[in-house]
TORLUMKE-299167 format. One record per residue (C-alpha): residue number from 1; x, y, z negated. Coordinates in Angstrom, 2 decimals. Example, Ala and Ser with C-alpha at 12.3 -4.5 7.8 and 13.67 -1.06 7.14 Angstrom:
<atom><seq>1</seq><east>12.30</east><north>-4.50</north><up>-7.80</up></atom>
<atom><seq>2</seq><east>13.67</east><north>-1.06</north><up>-7.14</up></atom>
***
This chain:
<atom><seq>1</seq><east>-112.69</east><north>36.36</north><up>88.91</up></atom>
<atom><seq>2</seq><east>-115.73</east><north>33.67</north><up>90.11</up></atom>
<atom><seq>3</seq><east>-113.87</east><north>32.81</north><up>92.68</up></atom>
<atom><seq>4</seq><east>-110.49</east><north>32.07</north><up>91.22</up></atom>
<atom><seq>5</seq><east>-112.41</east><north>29.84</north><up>88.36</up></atom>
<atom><seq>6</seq><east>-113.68</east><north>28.24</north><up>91.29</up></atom>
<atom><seq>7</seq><east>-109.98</east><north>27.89</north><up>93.07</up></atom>
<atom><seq>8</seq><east>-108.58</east><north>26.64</north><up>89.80</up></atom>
<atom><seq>9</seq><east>-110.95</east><north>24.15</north><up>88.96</up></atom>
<atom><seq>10</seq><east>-112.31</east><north>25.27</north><up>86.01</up></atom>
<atom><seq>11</seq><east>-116.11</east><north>26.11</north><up>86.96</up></atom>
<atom><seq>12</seq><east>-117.87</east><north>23.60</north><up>89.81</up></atom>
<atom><seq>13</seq><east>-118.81</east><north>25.83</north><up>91.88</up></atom>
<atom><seq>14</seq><east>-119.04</east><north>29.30</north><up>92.74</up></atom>
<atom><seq>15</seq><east>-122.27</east><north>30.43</north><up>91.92</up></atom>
<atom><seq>16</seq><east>-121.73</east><north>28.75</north><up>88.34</up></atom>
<atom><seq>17</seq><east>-118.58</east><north>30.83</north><up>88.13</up></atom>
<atom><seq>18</seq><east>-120.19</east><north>33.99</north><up>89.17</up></atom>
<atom><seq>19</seq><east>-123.50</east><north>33.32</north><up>86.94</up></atom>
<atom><seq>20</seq><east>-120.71</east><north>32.69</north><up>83.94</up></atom>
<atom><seq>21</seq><east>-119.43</east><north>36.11</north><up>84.41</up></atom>
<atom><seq>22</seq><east>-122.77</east><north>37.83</north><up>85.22</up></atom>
<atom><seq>23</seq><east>-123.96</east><north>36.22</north><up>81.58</up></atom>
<atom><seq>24</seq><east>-120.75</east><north>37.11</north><up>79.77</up></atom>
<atom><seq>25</seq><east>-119.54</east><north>33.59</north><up>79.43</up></atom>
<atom><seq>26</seq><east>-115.84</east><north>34.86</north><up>80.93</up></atom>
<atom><seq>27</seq><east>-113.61</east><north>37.29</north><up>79.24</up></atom>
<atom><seq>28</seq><east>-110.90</east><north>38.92</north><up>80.53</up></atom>
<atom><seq>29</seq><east>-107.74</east><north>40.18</north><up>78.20</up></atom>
<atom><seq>30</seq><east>-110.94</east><north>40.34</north><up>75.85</up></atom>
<atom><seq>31</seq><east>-112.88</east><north>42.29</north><up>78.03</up></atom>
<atom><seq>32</seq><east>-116.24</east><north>41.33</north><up>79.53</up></atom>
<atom><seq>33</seq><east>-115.63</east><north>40.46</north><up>83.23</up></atom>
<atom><seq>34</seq><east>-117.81</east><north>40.63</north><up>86.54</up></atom>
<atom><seq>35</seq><east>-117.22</east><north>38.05</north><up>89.38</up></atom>
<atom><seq>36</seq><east>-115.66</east><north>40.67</north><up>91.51</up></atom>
<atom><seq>37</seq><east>-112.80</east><north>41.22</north><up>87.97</up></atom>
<atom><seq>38</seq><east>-109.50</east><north>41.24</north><up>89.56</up></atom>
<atom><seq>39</seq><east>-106.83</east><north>38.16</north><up>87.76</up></atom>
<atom><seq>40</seq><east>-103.33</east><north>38.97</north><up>87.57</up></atom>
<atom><seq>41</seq><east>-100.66</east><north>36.65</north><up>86.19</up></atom>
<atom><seq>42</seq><east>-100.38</east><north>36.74</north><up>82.82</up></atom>
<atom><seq>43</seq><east>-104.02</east><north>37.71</north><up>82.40</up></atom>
<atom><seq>44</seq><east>-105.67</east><north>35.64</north><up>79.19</up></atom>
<atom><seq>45</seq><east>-109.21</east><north>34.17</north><up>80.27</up></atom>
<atom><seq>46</seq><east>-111.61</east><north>33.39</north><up>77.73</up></atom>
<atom><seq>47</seq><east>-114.18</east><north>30.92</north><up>79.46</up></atom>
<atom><seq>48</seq><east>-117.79</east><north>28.97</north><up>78.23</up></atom>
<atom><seq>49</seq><east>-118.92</east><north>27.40</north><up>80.97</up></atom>
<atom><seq>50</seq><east>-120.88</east><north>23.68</north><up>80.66</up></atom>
<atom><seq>51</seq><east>-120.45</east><north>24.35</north><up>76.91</up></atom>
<atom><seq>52</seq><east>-116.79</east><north>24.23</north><up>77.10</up></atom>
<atom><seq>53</seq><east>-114.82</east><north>26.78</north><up>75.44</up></atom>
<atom><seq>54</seq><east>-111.34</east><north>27.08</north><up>76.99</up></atom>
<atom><seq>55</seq><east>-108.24</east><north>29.72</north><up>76.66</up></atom>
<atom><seq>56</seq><east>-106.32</east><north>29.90</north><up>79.54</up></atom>
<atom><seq>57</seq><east>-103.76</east><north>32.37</north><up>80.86</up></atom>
<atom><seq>58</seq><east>-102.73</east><north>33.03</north><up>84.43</up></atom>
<atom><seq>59</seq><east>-99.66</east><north>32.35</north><up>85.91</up></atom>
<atom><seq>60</seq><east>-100.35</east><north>32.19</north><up>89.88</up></atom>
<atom><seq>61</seq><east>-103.46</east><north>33.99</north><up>91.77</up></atom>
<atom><seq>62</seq><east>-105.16</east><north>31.88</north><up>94.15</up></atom>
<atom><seq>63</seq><east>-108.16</east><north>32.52</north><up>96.60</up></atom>
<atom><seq>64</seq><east>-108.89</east><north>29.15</north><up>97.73</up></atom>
<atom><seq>65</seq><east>-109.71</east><north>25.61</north><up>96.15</up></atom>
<atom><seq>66</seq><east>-107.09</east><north>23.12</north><up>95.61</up></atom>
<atom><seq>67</seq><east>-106.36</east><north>20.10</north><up>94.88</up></atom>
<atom><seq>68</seq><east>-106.50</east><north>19.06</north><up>90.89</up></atom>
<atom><seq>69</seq><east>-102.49</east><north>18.55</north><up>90.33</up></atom>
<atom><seq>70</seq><east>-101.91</east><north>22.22</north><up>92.52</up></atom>
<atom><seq>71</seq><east>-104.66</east><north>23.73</north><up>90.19</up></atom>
<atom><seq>72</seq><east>-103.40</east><north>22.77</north><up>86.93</up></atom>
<atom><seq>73</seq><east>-99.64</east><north>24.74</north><up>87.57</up></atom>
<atom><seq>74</seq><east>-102.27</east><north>28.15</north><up>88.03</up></atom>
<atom><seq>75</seq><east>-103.01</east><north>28.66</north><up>84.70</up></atom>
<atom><seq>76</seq><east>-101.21</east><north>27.88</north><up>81.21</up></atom>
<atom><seq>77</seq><east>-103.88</east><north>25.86</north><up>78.63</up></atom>
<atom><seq>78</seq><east>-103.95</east><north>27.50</north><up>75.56</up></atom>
<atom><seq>79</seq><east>-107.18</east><north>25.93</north><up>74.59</up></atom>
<atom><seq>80</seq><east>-107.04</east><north>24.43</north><up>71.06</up></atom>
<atom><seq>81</seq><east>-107.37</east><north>20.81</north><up>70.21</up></atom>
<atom><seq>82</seq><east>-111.23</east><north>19.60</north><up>69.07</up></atom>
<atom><seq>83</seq><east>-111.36</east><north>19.34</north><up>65.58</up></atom>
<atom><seq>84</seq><east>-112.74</east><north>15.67</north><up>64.27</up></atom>
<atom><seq>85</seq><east>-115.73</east><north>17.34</north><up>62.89</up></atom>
<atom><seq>86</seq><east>-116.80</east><north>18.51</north><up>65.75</up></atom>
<atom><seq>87</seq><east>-117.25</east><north>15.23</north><up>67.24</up></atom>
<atom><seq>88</seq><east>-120.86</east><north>13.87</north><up>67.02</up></atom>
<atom><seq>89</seq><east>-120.81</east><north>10.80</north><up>64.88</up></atom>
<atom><seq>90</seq><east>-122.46</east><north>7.87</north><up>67.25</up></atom>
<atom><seq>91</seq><east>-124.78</east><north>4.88</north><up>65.96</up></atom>
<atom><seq>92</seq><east>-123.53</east><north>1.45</north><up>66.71</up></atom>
<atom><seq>93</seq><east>-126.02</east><north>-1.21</north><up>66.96</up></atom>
<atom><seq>94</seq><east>-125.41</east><north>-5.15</north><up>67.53</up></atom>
<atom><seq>95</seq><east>-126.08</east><north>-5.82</north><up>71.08</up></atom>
<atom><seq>96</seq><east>-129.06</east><north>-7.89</north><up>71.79</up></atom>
<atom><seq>97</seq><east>-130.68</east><north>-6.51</north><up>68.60</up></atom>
<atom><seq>98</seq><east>-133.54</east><north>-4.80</north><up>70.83</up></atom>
<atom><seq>99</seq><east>-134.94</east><north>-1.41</north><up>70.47</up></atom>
<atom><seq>100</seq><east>-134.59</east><north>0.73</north><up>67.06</up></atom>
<atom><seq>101</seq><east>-137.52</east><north>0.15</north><up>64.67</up></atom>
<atom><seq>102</seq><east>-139.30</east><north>3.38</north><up>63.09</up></atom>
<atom><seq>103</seq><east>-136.67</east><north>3.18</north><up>60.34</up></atom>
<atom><seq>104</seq><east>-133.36</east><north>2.68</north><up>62.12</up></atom>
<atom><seq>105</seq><east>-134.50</east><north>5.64</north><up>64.33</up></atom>
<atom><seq>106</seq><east>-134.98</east><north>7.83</north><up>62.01</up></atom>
<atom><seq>107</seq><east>-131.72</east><north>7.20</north><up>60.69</up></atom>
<atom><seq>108</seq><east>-129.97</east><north>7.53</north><up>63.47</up></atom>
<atom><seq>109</seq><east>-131.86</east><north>11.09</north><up>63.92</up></atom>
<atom><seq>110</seq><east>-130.25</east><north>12.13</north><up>60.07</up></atom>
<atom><seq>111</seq><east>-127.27</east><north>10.82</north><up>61.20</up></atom>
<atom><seq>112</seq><east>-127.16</east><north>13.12</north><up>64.28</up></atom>
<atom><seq>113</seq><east>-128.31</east><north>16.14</north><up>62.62</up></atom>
<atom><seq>114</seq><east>-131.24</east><north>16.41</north><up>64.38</up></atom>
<atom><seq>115</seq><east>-133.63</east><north>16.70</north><up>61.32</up></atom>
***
């Protein structure tokens, strides 16, 4: 399992992969999987890695990395669209307006959801 996620580009390296799995980040066919999980096509993987959900289903087992174009045609993305809200809302100021005052940081904080 760690080190197809690895193959297919969706985990960085390895050992992020394989700490994934160990932490119960990766699901198998809705199963819990361990790096050493063996993928067969048509598996559906359930992955959180770098705060990412994604839903992805295998379609061709590979051992070692590839290239980005050959990766994408391993696995079908089932992964479903972000919805709007989840986007964080950003504060725009004017440029050259200098640093936030007590105020306009504060707001931006509210705005942010951060108190």
């Amino acid at each position: 399992m760690d080190r197809w996620l690895w193959a297919v580009r969706l985990a960085k390296t390895r050992q992020i992969a394989a700490q994934g799995c160990r932490g119960g980040h990766v699901r198998v066919n809705d199963r819990p999987a361990k790096p050493a999980t063996p993928v067969r096509p048509g598996d559906v993987v359930k992955v959180k890695l770098a705060g990412t959900p994604r839903i992805v289903e295998v379609s061709h087992v590979i051992d070692k990395r590839v290239g980005a174009p050959v990766a994408v045609r391993c696995y079908v993305d089932h992964t479903p669209a972000p919805s709007p809200e989840s986007k964080i809302p950003v504060a725009k100021r004017e440029r050259g307006a200098g640093r936030p005052t007590k105020r306009e940081r504060r707001q931006i904080d509210r705005l942010r959801g951060m108190r």
